[in-house]
N, C-alpha and C positions, 0 to 999 in steps of 0.2 A: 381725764385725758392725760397722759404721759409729757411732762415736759418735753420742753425741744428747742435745745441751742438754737437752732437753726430760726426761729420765728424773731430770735434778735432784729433791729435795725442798723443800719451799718452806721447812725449817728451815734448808737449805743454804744457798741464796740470798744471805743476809742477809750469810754469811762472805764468800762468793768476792767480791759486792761490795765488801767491809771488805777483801779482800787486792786489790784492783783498783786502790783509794785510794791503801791504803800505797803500791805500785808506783809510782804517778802522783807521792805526795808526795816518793818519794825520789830516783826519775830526771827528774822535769819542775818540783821546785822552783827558786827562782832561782838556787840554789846549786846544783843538779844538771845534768849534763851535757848535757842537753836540755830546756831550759825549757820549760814550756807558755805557746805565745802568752795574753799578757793574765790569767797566773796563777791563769784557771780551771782546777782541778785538778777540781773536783767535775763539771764540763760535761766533764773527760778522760775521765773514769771512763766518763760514762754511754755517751759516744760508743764504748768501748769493750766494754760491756757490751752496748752494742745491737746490734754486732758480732757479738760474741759466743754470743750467741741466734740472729741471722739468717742466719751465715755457712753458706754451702756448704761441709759437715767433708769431704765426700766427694772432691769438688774438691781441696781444700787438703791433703788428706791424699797424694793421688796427686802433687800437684805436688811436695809435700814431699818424695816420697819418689825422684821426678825430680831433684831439684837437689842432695839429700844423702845418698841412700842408705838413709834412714835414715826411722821411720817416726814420725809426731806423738806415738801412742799406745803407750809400749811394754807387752808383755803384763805386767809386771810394776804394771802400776799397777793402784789401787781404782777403783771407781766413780768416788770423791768424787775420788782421783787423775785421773782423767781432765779430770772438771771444770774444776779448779784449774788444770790442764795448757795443759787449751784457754781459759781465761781470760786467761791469762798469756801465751799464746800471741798471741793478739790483743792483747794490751798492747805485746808486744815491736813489735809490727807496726805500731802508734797511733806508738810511741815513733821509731820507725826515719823517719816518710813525719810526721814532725814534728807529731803529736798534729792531726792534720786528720782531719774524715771522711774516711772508706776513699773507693776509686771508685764500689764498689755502693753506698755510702749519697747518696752525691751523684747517681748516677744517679735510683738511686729518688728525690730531692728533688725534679730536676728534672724528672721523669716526673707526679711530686704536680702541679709549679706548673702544666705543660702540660696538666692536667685543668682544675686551677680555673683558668686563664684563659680555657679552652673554655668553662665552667660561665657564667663572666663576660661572655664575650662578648656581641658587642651583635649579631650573627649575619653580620655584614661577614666574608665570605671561606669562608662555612659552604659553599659548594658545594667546596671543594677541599679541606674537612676530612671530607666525609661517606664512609661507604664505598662501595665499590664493589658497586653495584646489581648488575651480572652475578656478582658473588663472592656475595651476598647469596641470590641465586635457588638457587645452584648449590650453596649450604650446604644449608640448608634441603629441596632434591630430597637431596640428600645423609642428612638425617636424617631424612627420611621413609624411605627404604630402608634403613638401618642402626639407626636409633632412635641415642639417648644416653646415654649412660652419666652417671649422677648420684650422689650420695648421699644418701640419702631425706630430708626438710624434718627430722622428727622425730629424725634422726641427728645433725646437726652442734651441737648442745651438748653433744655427749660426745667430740670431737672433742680429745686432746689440742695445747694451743695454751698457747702467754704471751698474755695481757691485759693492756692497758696500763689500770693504775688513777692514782689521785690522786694530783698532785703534792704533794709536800713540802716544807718550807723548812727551812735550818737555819742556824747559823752557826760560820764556824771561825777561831781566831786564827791569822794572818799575820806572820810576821817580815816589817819594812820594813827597816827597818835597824839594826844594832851601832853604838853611839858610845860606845867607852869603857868607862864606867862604867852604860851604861844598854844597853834595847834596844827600839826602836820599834817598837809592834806595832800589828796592825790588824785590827778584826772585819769579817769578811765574809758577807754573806749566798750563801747557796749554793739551789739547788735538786735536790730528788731525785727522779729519775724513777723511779719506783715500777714494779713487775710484779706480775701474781699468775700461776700456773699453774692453767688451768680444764682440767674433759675427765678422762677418763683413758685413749682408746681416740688410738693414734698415728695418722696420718693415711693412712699404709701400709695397714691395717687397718681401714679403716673399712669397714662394708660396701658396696657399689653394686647398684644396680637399673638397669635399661636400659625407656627411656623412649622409645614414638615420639611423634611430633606429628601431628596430623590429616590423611589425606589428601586428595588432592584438588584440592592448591592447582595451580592452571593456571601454569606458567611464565611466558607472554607475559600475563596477564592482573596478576602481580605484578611483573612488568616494568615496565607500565603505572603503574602506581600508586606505585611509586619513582620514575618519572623524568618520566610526563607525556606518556610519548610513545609509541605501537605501536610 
Protein backbone atom coordinates (compact mmCIF):
# COMPACT_ATOMS: atom_id res chain seq x y z
CA UNK A 1 0.00 0.00 0.00
CA UNK A 2 1.34 3.59 -1.04
CA UNK A 3 2.01 5.68 1.89
CA UNK A 4 -0.30 8.65 2.71
CA UNK A 5 0.25 11.91 4.73
CA UNK A 6 -3.05 12.10 4.95
CA UNK A 7 -3.81 8.80 7.55
CA UNK A 8 -1.64 11.28 10.02
CA UNK A 9 -3.46 12.14 13.46
CA UNK A 10 -3.94 15.77 14.05
CA UNK A 11 -2.22 14.83 17.71
CA UNK A 12 0.71 13.83 15.38
CA UNK A 13 1.12 16.77 13.41
CA UNK A 14 2.21 18.97 15.94
CA UNK A 15 5.46 16.59 16.60
CA UNK A 16 6.70 15.79 13.04
CA UNK A 17 6.44 19.60 12.64
CA UNK A 18 8.56 20.19 15.95
CA UNK A 19 11.11 17.31 14.37
CA UNK A 20 10.99 19.26 11.03
CA UNK A 21 12.39 22.61 13.02
CA UNK A 22 14.93 20.80 14.89
CA UNK A 23 16.21 19.35 11.52
CA UNK A 24 16.17 22.85 9.79
CA UNK A 25 17.87 24.32 13.20
CA UNK A 26 20.62 21.95 13.14
CA UNK A 27 21.70 21.58 9.50
CA UNK A 28 20.57 25.28 8.13
CA UNK A 29 21.73 27.36 11.19
CA UNK A 30 24.67 29.65 10.56
CA UNK A 31 26.76 27.43 12.07
CA UNK A 32 25.54 24.36 10.28
CA UNK A 33 26.68 22.90 7.08
CA UNK A 34 24.03 24.43 4.96
CA UNK A 35 22.78 27.63 6.07
CA UNK A 36 19.30 28.66 5.25
CA UNK A 37 19.41 31.70 2.90
CA UNK A 38 18.29 34.78 5.16
CA UNK A 39 18.09 32.61 8.44
CA UNK A 40 14.48 31.78 7.97
CA UNK A 41 14.39 28.51 9.58
CA UNK A 42 10.67 28.62 10.47
CA UNK A 43 9.67 29.74 6.46
CA UNK A 44 12.40 26.13 6.04
CA UNK A 45 10.15 24.08 7.84
CA UNK A 46 6.96 25.10 6.40
CA UNK A 47 8.35 24.89 2.73
CA UNK A 48 9.05 21.50 3.73
CA UNK A 49 6.21 20.41 5.40
CA UNK A 50 4.21 21.69 2.39
CA UNK A 51 6.19 19.20 0.61
CA UNK A 52 5.64 17.00 2.59
CA UNK A 53 1.73 16.83 2.40
CA UNK A 54 1.60 17.44 -1.29
CA UNK A 55 4.33 15.20 -2.61
CA UNK A 56 3.79 12.40 -5.03
CA UNK A 57 4.95 9.13 -2.41
CA UNK A 58 4.02 6.98 -5.22
CA UNK A 59 6.39 8.65 -7.78
CA UNK A 60 9.18 9.28 -5.24
CA UNK A 61 9.00 5.98 -3.90
CA UNK A 62 9.50 4.22 -7.37
CA UNK A 63 12.34 6.65 -8.32
CA UNK A 64 13.86 5.86 -5.10
CA UNK A 65 13.88 2.68 -5.50
CA UNK A 66 15.33 3.22 -9.31
CA UNK A 67 18.38 5.00 -8.13
CA UNK A 68 19.08 2.82 -4.75
CA UNK A 69 17.64 -0.27 -4.74
CA UNK A 70 16.38 0.25 -1.87
CA UNK A 71 12.77 1.24 -0.78
CA UNK A 72 11.58 4.86 1.24
CA UNK A 73 9.32 2.80 3.48
CA UNK A 74 10.87 -0.23 5.07
CA UNK A 75 8.31 -2.91 6.25
CA UNK A 76 9.68 -2.61 9.46
CA UNK A 77 8.56 0.77 10.31
CA UNK A 78 5.16 2.19 12.33
CA UNK A 79 2.59 4.14 11.09
CA UNK A 80 3.85 7.29 13.00
CA UNK A 81 7.39 5.67 11.56
CA UNK A 82 6.48 6.09 8.25
CA UNK A 83 5.39 9.66 8.89
CA UNK A 84 8.58 10.79 10.49
CA UNK A 85 10.26 8.93 7.57
CA UNK A 86 8.74 10.71 4.92
CA UNK A 87 9.19 14.09 6.65
CA UNK A 88 12.63 13.74 7.10
CA UNK A 89 12.77 12.52 3.83
CA UNK A 90 11.76 15.76 2.31
CA UNK A 91 13.90 17.82 4.62
CA UNK A 92 16.91 15.89 3.30
CA UNK A 93 15.73 16.95 -0.17
CA UNK A 94 14.85 21.03 1.05
CA UNK A 95 18.58 20.64 2.52
CA UNK A 96 20.40 19.03 -0.46
CA UNK A 97 18.58 21.76 -3.63
CA UNK A 98 19.69 24.45 -0.76
CA UNK A 99 16.44 25.00 1.33
CA UNK A 100 14.38 26.49 -2.03
CA UNK A 101 10.97 25.57 -2.99
CA UNK A 102 11.07 22.16 -4.72
CA UNK A 103 10.19 22.51 -8.62
CA UNK A 104 6.56 21.40 -8.02
CA UNK A 105 6.04 23.98 -5.62
CA UNK A 106 7.45 26.78 -7.86
CA UNK A 107 5.57 25.24 -10.76
CA UNK A 108 2.30 25.41 -8.95
CA UNK A 109 3.41 29.17 -7.87
CA UNK A 110 3.76 30.03 -11.06
CA UNK A 111 0.68 28.26 -12.53
CA UNK A 112 -1.17 30.55 -9.31
CA UNK A 113 0.24 33.85 -10.78
CA UNK A 114 -0.79 32.90 -14.63
CA UNK A 115 -4.33 32.69 -13.31
CA UNK A 116 -4.50 35.81 -11.33
CA UNK A 117 -2.96 37.81 -13.95
CA UNK A 118 -5.57 36.31 -16.45
CA UNK A 119 -8.19 37.15 -13.57
CA UNK A 120 -6.44 40.84 -13.85
CA UNK A 121 -6.26 41.24 -17.15
CA UNK A 122 -7.57 44.12 -18.80
CA UNK A 123 -8.90 41.44 -21.79
CA UNK A 124 -5.75 42.62 -24.30
CA UNK A 125 -4.66 39.42 -26.07
CA UNK A 126 -8.04 37.26 -24.63
CA UNK A 127 -8.56 35.87 -28.02
CA UNK A 128 -5.11 33.78 -27.88
CA UNK A 129 -5.75 32.85 -24.23
CA UNK A 130 -9.48 31.59 -24.94
CA UNK A 131 -9.88 27.71 -25.64
CA UNK A 132 -10.31 26.25 -28.56
CA UNK A 133 -13.96 26.35 -29.80
CA UNK A 134 -13.83 23.09 -31.93
CA UNK A 135 -12.21 21.25 -28.71
CA UNK A 136 -15.03 22.84 -26.72
CA UNK A 137 -17.93 21.50 -29.29
CA UNK A 138 -16.35 18.23 -29.34
CA UNK A 139 -16.12 17.91 -25.38
CA UNK A 140 -19.35 18.58 -24.79
CA UNK A 141 -20.72 15.95 -27.96
CA UNK A 142 -18.40 13.91 -26.04
CA UNK A 143 -20.34 14.15 -22.80
CA UNK A 144 -23.52 13.99 -23.95
CA UNK A 145 -22.65 10.36 -25.12
CA UNK A 146 -20.76 9.13 -22.32
CA UNK A 147 -22.10 11.35 -19.38
CA UNK A 148 -19.50 12.41 -16.48
CA UNK A 149 -18.25 11.03 -13.84
CA UNK A 150 -18.40 13.32 -10.70
CA UNK A 151 -18.62 13.16 -6.97
CA UNK A 152 -22.06 13.99 -5.73
CA UNK A 153 -22.21 18.11 -4.38
CA UNK A 154 -23.36 16.53 -0.87
CA UNK A 155 -20.00 14.20 -0.82
CA UNK A 156 -16.95 16.29 -0.91
CA UNK A 157 -16.90 17.61 2.92
CA UNK A 158 -16.19 14.18 3.79
CA UNK A 159 -13.56 14.13 1.41
CA UNK A 160 -10.34 13.40 3.40
CA UNK A 161 -8.00 16.46 2.76
CA UNK A 162 -5.45 19.07 4.87
CA UNK A 163 -7.01 22.58 5.15
CA UNK A 164 -4.99 25.40 5.39
CA UNK A 165 -6.19 27.43 8.59
CA UNK A 166 -4.97 30.51 10.56
CA UNK A 167 -1.74 31.83 10.40
CA UNK A 168 0.29 32.14 13.60
CA UNK A 169 3.08 34.34 14.94
CA UNK A 170 5.79 33.46 17.25
CA UNK A 171 9.18 34.39 18.19
CA UNK A 172 12.56 32.60 18.55
CA UNK A 173 16.02 33.64 19.93
CA UNK A 174 18.88 33.84 17.44
CA UNK A 175 22.50 33.69 18.21
CA UNK A 176 24.17 36.72 16.21
CA UNK A 177 27.16 36.38 17.46
CA UNK A 178 30.00 35.14 20.45
CA UNK A 179 32.30 37.89 21.63
CA UNK A 180 34.27 36.54 24.52
CA UNK A 181 32.81 36.89 27.46
CA UNK A 182 29.14 37.60 26.15
CA UNK A 183 26.86 36.38 23.19
CA UNK A 184 24.59 38.55 20.99
CA UNK A 185 21.33 37.49 20.42
CA UNK A 186 18.29 38.33 18.55
CA UNK A 187 14.37 37.87 18.76
CA UNK A 188 12.82 37.01 15.77
CA UNK A 189 9.45 37.01 14.77
CA UNK A 190 8.48 33.94 12.72
CA UNK A 191 5.22 32.76 11.12
CA UNK A 192 3.39 29.36 11.28
CA UNK A 193 1.48 27.98 8.71
CA UNK A 194 -1.13 26.16 10.26
CA UNK A 195 -3.03 22.81 8.78
CA UNK A 196 -5.96 21.07 10.01
CA UNK A 197 -7.17 17.50 8.65
CA UNK A 198 -11.08 17.76 7.63
CA UNK A 199 -13.10 14.58 5.91
CA UNK A 200 -12.38 11.14 6.92
CA UNK A 201 -13.32 9.19 3.40
CA UNK A 202 -9.76 9.29 1.15
CA UNK A 203 -10.30 10.56 -2.14
CA UNK A 204 -9.67 6.84 -3.83
CA UNK A 205 -12.98 6.08 -2.23
CA UNK A 206 -15.14 8.61 -2.60
CA UNK A 207 -18.13 7.60 -4.10
CA UNK A 208 -19.11 8.75 -7.95
CA UNK A 209 -22.22 9.01 -9.85
CA UNK A 210 -22.14 9.44 -13.74
CA UNK A 211 -23.84 12.54 -14.85
CA UNK A 212 -25.05 13.35 -18.53
CA UNK A 213 -25.89 17.05 -19.78
CA UNK A 214 -28.82 17.88 -21.93
CA UNK A 215 -29.28 16.78 -25.26
CA UNK A 216 -29.78 18.32 -28.16
CA UNK A 217 -27.16 20.81 -28.45
CA UNK A 218 -26.60 21.46 -32.42
CA UNK A 219 -22.94 21.46 -33.20
CA UNK A 220 -22.80 24.13 -35.91
CA UNK A 221 -25.24 26.09 -33.92
CA UNK A 222 -22.65 26.24 -30.66
CA UNK A 223 -20.05 26.88 -33.05
CA UNK A 224 -21.84 29.88 -33.85
CA UNK A 225 -22.05 31.27 -30.67
CA UNK A 226 -18.23 30.74 -29.70
CA UNK A 227 -16.88 32.24 -32.44
CA UNK A 228 -19.44 34.63 -34.46
CA UNK A 229 -19.31 32.85 -37.29
CA UNK A 230 -21.31 29.63 -39.46
Amino acid sequence: MCYDPATISAADVESIIARVERYCRRHGSEYGETPIPGGDIEEAAQVIVADWLSADWVGLELAHLQNTGRLIFGPELSELGQHLRAALYMAGRARRRGWVESGAMRRAARAESRRRDMDDSNGAGMASRAADPARLVATVEEAQRRGVTATPAGQHGKRLRWVKTRNTKGYTVEVVRREGDRTVIEFREYTRFNFRRAGSIPARQMPKTRKRIPGGIDARAMMEALTGRE
